[in-house]
C-alpha positions as YAML, in Angstrom:
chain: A
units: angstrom
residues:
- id: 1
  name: UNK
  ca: [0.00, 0.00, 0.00]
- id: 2
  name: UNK
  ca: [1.35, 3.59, -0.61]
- id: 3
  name: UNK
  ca: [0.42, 7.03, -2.19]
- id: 4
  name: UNK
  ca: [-0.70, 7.11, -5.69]
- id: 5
  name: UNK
  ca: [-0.17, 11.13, -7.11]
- id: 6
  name: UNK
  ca: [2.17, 11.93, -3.95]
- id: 7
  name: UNK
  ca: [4.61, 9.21, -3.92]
- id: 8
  name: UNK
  ca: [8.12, 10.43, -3.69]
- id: 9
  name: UNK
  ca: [11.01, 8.68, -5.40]
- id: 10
  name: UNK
  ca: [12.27, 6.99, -2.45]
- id: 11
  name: UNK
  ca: [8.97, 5.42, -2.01]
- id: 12
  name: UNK
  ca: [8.74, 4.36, -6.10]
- id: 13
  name: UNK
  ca: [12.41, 2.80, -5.78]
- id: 14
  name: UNK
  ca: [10.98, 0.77, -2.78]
- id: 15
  name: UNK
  ca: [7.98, -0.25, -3.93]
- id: 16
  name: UNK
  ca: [9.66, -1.35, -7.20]
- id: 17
  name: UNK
  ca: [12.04, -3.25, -5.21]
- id: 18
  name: UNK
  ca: [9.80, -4.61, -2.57]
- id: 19
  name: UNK
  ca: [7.52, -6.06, -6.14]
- id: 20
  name: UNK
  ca: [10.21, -7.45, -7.41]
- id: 21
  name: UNK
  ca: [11.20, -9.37, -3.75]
- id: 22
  name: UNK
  ca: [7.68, -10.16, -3.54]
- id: 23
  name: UNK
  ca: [7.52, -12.39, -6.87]
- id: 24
  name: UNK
  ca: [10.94, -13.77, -5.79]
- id: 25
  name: UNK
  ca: [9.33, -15.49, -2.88]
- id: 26
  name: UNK
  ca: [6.29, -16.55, -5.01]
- id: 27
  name: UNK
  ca: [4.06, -14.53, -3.04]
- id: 28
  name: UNK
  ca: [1.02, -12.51, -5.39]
- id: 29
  name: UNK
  ca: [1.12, -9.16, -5.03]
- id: 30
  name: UNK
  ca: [-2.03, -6.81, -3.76]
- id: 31
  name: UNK
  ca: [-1.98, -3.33, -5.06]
- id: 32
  name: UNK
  ca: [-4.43, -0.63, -5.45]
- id: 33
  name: UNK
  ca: [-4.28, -1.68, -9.32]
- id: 34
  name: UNK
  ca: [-3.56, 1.54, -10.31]
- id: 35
  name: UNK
  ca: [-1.15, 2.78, -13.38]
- id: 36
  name: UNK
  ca: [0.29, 6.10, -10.78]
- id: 37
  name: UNK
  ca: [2.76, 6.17, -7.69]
- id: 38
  name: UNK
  ca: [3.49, 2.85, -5.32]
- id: 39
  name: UNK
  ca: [0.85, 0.90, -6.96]
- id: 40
  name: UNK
  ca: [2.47, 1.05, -10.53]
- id: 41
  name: UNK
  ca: [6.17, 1.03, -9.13]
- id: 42
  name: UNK
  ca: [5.23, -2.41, -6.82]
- id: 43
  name: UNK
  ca: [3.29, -3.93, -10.06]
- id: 44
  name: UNK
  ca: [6.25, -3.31, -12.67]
- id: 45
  name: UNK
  ca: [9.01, -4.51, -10.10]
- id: 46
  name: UNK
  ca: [7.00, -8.31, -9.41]
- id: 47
  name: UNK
  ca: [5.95, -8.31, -13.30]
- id: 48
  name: UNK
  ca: [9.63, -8.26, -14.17]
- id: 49
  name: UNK
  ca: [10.32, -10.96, -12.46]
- id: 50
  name: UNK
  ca: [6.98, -12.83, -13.49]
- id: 51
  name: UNK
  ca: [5.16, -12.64, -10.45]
- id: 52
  name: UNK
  ca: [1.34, -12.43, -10.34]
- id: 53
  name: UNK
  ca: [-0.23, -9.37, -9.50]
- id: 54
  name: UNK
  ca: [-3.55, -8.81, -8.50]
- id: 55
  name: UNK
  ca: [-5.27, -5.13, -8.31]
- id: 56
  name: UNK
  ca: [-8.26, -4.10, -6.32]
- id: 57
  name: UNK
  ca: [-9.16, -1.15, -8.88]
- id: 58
  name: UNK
  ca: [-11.63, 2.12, -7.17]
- id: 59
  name: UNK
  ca: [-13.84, 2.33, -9.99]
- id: 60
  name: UNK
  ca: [-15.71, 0.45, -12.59]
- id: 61
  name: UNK
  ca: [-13.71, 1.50, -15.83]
- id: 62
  name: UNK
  ca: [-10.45, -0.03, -17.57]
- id: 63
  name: UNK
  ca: [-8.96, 3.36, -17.59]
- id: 64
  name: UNK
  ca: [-6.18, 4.21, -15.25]
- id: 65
  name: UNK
  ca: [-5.20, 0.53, -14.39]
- id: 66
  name: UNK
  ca: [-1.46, -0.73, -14.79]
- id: 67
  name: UNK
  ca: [-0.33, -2.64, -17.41]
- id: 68
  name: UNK
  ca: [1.25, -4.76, -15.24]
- id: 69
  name: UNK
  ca: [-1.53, -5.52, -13.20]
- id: 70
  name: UNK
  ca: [-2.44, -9.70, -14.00]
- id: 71
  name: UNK
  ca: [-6.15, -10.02, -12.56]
- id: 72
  name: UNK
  ca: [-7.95, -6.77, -11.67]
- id: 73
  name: UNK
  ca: [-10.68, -6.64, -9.53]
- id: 74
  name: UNK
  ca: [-13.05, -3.16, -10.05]
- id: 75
  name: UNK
  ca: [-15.02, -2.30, -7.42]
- id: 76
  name: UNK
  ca: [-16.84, 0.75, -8.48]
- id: 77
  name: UNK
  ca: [-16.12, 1.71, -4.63]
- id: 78
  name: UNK
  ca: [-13.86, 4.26, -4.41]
- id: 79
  name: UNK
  ca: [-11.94, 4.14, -1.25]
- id: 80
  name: UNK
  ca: [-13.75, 1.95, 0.45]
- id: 81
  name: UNK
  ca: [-12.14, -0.60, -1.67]
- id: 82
  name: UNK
  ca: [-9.26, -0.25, 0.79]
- id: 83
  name: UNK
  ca: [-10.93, -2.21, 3.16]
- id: 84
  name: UNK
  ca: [-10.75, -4.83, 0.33]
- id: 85
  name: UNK
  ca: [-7.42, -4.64, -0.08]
- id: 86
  name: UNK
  ca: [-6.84, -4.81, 3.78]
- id: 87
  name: UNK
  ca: [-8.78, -7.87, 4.19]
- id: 88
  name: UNK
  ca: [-7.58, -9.78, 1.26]
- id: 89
  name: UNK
  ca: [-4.17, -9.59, 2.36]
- id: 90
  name: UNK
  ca: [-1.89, -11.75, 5.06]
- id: 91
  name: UNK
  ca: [0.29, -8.45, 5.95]
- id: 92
  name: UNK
  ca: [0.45, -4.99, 4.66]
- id: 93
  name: UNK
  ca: [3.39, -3.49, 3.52]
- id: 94
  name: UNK
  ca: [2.76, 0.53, 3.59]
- id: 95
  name: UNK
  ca: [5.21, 2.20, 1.16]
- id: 96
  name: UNK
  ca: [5.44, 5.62, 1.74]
- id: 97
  name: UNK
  ca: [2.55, 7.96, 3.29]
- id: 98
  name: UNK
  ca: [-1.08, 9.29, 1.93]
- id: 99
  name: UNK
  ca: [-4.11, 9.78, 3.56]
- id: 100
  name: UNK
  ca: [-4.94, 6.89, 1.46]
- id: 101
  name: UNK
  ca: [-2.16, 4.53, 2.78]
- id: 102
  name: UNK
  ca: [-3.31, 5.79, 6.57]
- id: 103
  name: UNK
  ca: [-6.76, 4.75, 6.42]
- id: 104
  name: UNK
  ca: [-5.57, 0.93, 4.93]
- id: 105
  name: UNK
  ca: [-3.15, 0.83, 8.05]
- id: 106
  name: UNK
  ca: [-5.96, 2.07, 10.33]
- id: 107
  name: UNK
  ca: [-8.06, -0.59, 9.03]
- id: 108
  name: UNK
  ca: [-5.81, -3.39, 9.10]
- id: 109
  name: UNK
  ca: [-4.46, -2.60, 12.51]
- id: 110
  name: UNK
  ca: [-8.59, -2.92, 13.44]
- id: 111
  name: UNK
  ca: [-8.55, -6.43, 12.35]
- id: 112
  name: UNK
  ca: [-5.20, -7.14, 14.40]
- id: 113
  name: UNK
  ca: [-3.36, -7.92, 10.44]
- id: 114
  name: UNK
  ca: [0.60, -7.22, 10.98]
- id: 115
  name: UNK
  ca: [1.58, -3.84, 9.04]
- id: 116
  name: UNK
  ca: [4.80, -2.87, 7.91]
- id: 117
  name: UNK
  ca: [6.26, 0.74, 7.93]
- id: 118
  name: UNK
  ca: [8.61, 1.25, 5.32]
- id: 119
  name: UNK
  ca: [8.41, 5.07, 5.05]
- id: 120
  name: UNK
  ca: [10.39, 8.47, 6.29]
- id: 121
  name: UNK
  ca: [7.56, 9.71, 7.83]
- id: 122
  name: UNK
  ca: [8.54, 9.68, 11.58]
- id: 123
  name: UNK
  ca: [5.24, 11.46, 12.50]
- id: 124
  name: UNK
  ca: [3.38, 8.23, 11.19]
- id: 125
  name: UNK
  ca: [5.75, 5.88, 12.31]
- id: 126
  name: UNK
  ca: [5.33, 7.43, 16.00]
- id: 127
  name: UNK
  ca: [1.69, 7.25, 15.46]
- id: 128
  name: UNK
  ca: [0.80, 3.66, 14.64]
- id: 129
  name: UNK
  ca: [3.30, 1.89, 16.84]
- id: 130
  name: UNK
  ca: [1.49, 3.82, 19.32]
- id: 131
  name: UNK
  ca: [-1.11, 2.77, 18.38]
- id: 132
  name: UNK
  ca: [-0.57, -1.12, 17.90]
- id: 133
  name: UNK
  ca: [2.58, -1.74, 19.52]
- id: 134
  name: UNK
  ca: [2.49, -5.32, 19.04]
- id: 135
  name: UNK
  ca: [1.05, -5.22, 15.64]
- id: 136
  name: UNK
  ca: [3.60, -2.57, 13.54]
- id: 137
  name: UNK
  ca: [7.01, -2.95, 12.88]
- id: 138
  name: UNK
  ca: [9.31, -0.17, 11.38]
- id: 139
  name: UNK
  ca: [11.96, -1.36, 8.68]
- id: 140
  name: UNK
  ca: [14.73, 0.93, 7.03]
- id: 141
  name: UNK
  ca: [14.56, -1.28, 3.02]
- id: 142
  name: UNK
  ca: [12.84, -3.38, 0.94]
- id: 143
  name: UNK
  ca: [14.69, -6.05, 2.48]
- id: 144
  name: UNK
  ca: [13.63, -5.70, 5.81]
- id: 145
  name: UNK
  ca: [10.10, -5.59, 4.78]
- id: 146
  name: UNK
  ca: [10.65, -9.04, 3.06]
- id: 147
  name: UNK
  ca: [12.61, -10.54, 6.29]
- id: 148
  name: UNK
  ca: [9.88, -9.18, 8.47]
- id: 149
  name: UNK
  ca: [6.96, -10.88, 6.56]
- id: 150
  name: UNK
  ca: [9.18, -14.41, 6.24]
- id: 151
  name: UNK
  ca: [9.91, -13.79, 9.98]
- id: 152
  name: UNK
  ca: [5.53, -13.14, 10.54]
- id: 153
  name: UNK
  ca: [4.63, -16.08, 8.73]
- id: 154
  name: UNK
  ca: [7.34, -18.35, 9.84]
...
């Protein structure tokens, strides 16, 4: 999960990275679907490395989707498809920082899912660990992220 129009570059390299690390480990790959910021980055890093990608699209049209999104999903429900993605998915890697990518922590956090923080946002990293102590964990690279998941599921 990350921001779409707002992502910086550090977040696109890590996204791409973390998509790429993702189809390594033969995981699919849950994205927002879109064709803009850490959902396109994450989708073009695990498609070039073949992995499947799956994106849970806002609205009900064809436009705006990425090309390297494998099955999309429309919704035709705006942000609430975040809850969607949230509940379709074993952890939640947030990417960066939106009010988009706060509300899909929020809402995973409520259903006790393990999130990962892989942003420079110390405001929101102070935030959610308060919040869910025992549920967030903070990570510095892609590569963390990936350790941290292998580590949750182990």
């Amino acid at each position: 999960m990350g921001p779409g129009e707002r992502a910086t570059i550090n977040d696109l390299q890590n996204a791409y990275k973390l998509g790429e690390l993702i189809a390594q480990q033969g995981w699919i790959l849950l994205t927002g679907g879109r064709n803009i910021g850490v959902m396109d980055a994450a989708n073009k890093g695990a498609k070039s490395l073949d992995g499947l990608t799956l994106g849970i699209l806002p609205s009900s049209k064809e436009d705006g989707i990425s090309e390297a999104v494998d099955i999309a999903i429309f919704t035709d429900m705006g942000n609430a498809r975040n809850n969607i993605n949230v509940l379709s998915s074993n952890v939640v890697i947030a990417c960066g920082m939106g009010a988009g990518t706060a509300s899909e922590i929020a809402l995973a956090l409520k259903e006790n899912k393990p999130v990962i923080l892989l942003t420079d946002d110390k405001e929101s990293k102070n935030f959610f660990k308060k919040l869910s102590p025992e549920n967030v964990y903070i990570v510095e690279s892609a590569l963390d992220a990936i350790a941290t998941v292998q580590e949750y599921l182990a």
